[in-house]
C-alpha positions as CSV (number, residue, x, y, z in Angstrom):
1,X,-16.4,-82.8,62.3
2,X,-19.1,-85.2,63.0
3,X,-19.7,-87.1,66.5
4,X,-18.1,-89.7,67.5
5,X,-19.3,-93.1,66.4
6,X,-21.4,-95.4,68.4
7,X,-20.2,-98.1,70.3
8,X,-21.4,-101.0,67.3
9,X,-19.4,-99.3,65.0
10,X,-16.0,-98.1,66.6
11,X,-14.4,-101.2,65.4
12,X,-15.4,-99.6,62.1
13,X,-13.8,-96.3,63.2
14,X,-11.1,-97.8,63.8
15,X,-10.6,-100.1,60.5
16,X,-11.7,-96.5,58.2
17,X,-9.0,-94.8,60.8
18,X,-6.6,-96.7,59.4
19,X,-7.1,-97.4,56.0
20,X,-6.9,-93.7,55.5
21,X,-4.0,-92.8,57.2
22,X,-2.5,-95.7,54.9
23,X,-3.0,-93.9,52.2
24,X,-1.5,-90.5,53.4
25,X,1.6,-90.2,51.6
26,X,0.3,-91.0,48.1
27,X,-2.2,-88.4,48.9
28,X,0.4,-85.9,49.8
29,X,2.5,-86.8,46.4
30,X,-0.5,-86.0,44.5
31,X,-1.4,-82.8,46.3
32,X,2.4,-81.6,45.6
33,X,1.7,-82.6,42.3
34,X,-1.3,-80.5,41.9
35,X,-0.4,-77.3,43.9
36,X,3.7,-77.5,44.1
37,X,4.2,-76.7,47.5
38,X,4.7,-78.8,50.0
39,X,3.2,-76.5,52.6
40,X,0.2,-76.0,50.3
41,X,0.0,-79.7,49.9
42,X,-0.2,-81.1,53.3
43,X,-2.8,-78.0,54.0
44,X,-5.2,-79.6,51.0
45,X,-4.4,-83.3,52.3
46,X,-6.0,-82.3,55.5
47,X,-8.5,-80.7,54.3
48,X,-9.3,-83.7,52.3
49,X,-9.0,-86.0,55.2
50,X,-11.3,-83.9,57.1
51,X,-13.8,-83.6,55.1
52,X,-13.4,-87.7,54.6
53,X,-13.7,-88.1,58.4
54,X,-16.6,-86.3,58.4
55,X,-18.6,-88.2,55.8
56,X,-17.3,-91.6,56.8
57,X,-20.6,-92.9,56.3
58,X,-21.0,-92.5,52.7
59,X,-17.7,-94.5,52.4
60,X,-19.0,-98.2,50.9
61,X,-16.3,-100.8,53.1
62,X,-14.7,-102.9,50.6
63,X,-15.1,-100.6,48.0
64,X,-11.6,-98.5,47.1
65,X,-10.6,-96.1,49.8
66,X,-7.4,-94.9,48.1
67,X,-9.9,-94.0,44.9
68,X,-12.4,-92.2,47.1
69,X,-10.0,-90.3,49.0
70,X,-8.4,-88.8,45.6
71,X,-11.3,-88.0,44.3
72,X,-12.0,-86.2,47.8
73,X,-8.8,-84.2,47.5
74,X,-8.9,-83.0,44.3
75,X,-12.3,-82.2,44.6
76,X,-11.5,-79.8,47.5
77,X,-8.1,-78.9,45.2
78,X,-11.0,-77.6,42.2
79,X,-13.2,-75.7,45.0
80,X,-9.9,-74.1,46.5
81,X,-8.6,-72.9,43.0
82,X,-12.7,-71.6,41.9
83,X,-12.8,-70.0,46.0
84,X,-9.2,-68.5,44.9
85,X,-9.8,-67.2,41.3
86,X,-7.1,-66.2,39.4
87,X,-3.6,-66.9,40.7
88,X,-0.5,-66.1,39.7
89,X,1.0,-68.7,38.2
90,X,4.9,-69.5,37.5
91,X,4.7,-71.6,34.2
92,X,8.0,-70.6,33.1
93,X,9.6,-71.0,36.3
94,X,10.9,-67.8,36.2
95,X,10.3,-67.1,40.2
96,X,11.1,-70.7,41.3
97,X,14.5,-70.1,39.6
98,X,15.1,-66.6,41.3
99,X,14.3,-69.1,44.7
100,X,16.0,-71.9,44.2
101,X,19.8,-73.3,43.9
102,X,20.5,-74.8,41.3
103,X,21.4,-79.0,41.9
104,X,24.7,-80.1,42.4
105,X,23.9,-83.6,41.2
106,X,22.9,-84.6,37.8
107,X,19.9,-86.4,38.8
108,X,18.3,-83.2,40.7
109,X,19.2,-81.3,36.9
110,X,17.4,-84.5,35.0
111,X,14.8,-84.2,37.3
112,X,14.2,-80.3,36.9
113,X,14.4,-80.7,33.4
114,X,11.4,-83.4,34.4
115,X,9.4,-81.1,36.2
116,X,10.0,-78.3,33.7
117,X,8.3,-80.4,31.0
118,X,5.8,-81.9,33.2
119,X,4.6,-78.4,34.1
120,X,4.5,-77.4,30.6
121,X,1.8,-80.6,30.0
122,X,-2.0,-79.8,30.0
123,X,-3.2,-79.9,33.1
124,X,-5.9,-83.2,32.4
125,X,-2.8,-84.7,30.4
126,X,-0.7,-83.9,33.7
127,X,-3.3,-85.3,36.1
128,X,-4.1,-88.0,34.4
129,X,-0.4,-89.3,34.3
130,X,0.3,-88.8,37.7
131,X,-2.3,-90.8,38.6
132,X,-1.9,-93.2,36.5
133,X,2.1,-93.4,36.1
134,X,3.4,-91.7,39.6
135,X,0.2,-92.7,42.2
136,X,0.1,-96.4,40.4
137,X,-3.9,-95.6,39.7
138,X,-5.2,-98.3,37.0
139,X,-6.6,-96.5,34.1
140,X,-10.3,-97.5,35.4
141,X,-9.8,-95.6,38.7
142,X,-8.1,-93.0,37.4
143,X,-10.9,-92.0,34.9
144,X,-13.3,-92.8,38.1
145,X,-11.1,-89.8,39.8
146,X,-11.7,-88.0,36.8
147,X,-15.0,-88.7,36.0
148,X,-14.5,-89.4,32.8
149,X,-14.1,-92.5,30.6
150,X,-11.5,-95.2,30.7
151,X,-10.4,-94.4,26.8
152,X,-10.2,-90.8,27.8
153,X,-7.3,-91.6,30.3
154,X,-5.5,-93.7,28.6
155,X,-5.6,-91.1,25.4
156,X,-4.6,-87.9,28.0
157,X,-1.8,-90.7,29.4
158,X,-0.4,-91.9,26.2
159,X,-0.1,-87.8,24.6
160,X,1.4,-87.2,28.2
161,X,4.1,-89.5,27.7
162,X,4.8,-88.5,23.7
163,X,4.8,-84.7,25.1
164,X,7.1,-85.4,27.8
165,X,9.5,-87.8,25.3
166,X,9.4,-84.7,22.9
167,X,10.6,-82.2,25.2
168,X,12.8,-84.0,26.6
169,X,14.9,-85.9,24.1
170,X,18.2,-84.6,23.4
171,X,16.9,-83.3,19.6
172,X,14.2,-81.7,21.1
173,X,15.6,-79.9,24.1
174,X,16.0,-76.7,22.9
175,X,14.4,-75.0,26.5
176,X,17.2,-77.0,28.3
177,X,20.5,-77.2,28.9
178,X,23.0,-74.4,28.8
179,X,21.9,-72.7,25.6
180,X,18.3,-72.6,26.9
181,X,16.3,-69.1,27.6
182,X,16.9,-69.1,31.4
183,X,20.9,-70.6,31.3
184,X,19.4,-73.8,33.0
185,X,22.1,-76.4,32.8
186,X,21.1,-80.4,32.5
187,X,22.9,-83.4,33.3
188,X,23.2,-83.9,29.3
189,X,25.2,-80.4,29.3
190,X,28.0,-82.4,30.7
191,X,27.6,-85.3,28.6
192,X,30.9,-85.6,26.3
């Protein structure tokens, strides 16, 4: 962590201070996004925001904190997963189910089925449509998160949302419902 700033420039400190912990819970939703635990998460979210305290000073005021901070996090989210190599990785959700209960509700099924799909999504089709569709990014700072180009975005966004509509309408839901590989039951099970 760096020293503490100067007297000419605490009222500075104190504006970056909090700006940034403003944007705290969108960065949270889209570390959980990224990793999947929420213990994970808030480990990479202040990570992120120590590393951004620490280079405060190549933050441009005025310019888009919330942008910069992303970009921070899943920066740090890329050099955790290279640090990490390979990990295990539960694409089928075959050890989240031997964890979890399953939802009494019909919107906790809908949105299982939700996160089922989502998971099954490329992972620059899945970033890209968080930020864009869940952290409210417009497609200009997204692809600045992404380094990438604007068209790029909205392409990965727009086959995203026709993936997601696929696998989740009721002709296409074959890996849902009761009659699906794992016996997960949907809210559209119940439907009569």
């Amino acid at each position: 962590m760096s020293a503490a700033p100067g007297p000419d420039r605490s009222g500075e400190a104190v504006h970056f201070k909090r700006e940034m912990i403003s944007h705290l819970p969108n960065l949270r939703a889209f570390a959980v996004s990224l990793i999947g635990s929420p213990d994970r998460a808030d480990d990479l979210v202040q990570d992120a925001i120590m590393k951004a305290w620490a280079k405060q000073e190549s933050y441009t005021p005025g310019t888009n904190m919330k942008a910069w901070l992303f970009t921070i996090l899943r920066n740090e989210f890329y050099s955790q997963m290279r640090k990490k190599g390979r990990e295990v990785q539960d694409s089928d959700g075959i050890f989240t189910e031997k964890l979890a209960v399953h939802p009494a509700q019909y919107g906790a099924l809908d949105l299982l089925d939700f996160r089922k799909a989502l998971d099954k999504l490329p992972d620059d089709q899945r970033e890209a449509l968080i930020l864009v569709g869940a952290s409210g990014f417009a497609y200009e700072e997204a692809a600045e998160i992404c380094g990438c180009k604007t068209g790029t975005i909205k392409s990965r966004v727009n086959r995203a949302r026709q993936r997601l509509q696929e696998d989740l309408s009721v002709s296409g839901a074959a890996d849902y419902g009761p009659d699906s590989k794992d016996g997960t039951l949907t809210a559209s099970a119940f439907a009569s």
